[in-house]
FIDO-633563 format. One line per field, with one value per residue (C-alpha): residue in three letters; x, y, z. Coordinates in steps of 0.1 Angstrom, whole numbers, always signed. Layout:
BEGIN
residu = ALA; ...
u = X; ...
v = Y; ...
w = Z; ...
This chain:
BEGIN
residu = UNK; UNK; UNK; UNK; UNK; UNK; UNK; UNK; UNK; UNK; UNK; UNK; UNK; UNK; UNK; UNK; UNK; UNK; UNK; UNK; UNK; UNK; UNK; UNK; UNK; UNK; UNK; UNK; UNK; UNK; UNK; UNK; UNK; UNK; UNK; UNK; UNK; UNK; UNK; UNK; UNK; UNK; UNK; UNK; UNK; UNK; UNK; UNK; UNK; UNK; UNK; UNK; UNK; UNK; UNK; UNK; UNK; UNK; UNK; UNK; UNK; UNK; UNK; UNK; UNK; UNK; UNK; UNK; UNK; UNK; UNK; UNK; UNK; UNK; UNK; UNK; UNK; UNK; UNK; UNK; UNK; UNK; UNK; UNK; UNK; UNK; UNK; UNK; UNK; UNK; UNK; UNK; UNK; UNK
u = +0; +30; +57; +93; +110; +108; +129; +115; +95; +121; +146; +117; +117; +154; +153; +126; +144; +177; +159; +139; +174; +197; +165; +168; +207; +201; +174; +196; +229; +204; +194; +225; +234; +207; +212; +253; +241; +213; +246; +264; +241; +231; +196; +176; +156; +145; +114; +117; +122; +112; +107; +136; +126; +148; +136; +131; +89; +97; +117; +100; +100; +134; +125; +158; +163; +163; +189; +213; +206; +195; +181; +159; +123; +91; +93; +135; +121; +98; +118; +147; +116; +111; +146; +147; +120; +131; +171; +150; +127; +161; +177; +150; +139; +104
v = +0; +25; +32; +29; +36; +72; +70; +43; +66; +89; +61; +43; +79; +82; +46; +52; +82; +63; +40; +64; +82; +47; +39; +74; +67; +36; +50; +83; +53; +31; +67; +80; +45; +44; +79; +70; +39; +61; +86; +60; +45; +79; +76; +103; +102; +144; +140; +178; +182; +214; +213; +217; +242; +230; +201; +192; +191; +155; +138; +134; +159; +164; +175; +183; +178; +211; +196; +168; +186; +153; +154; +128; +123; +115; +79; +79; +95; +70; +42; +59; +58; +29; +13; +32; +10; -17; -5; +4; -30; -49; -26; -37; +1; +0
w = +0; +9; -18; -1; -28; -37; -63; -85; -111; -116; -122; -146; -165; -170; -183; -205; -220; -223; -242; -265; -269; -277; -306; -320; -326; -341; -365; -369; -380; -403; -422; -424; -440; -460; -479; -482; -498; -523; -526; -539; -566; -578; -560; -548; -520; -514; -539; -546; -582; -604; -641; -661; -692; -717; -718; -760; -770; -784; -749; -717; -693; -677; -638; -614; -577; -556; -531; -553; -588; -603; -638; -646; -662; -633; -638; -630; -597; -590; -598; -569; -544; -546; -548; -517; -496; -510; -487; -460; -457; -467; -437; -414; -407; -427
């Protein structure tokens, strides 16, 4: 009925953070991995692309990336997205 031990929830926070804190690293390491690995293969993962204008009428629609300057058509961009699950399920993070 009486708690002796005064300390018990503060102790059960601090754990609790330490824990929330240890999983953050390891997600923060697995994404860090993850966008070296995309680096690497020339994927893009920032999905912010703008229209580039000179672009000919008869190709497809060139768009670039607004952070890695990637020029690629829509579907290129699709096709990084998903290459890019596919690392993170294979990674265990998804």
């Amino acid at each position: 009925m009486f708690d002796d031990d005064f300390g018990a929830e503060a102790e059960a926070i601090a754990t609790a953070r330490l824990d929330a804190d240890l999983e953050q690293t390891a997600m923060d390491a697995a994404g860090d991995a993850l966008y070296a690995a995309c680096d690497q293969m020339g994927i893009c993962l920032h999905g912010v692309v703008l229209a580039v204008e000179e672009t000919p009428v008869a190709a497809p629609r060139r768009h670039r990336c607004k952070f890695c300057r990637k020029v690629a058509t829509q579907e290129e961009f699709d096709t990084d997205r998903s290459a890019a699950y596919l690392l993170l399920e294979e990674a265990g993070v998804l």
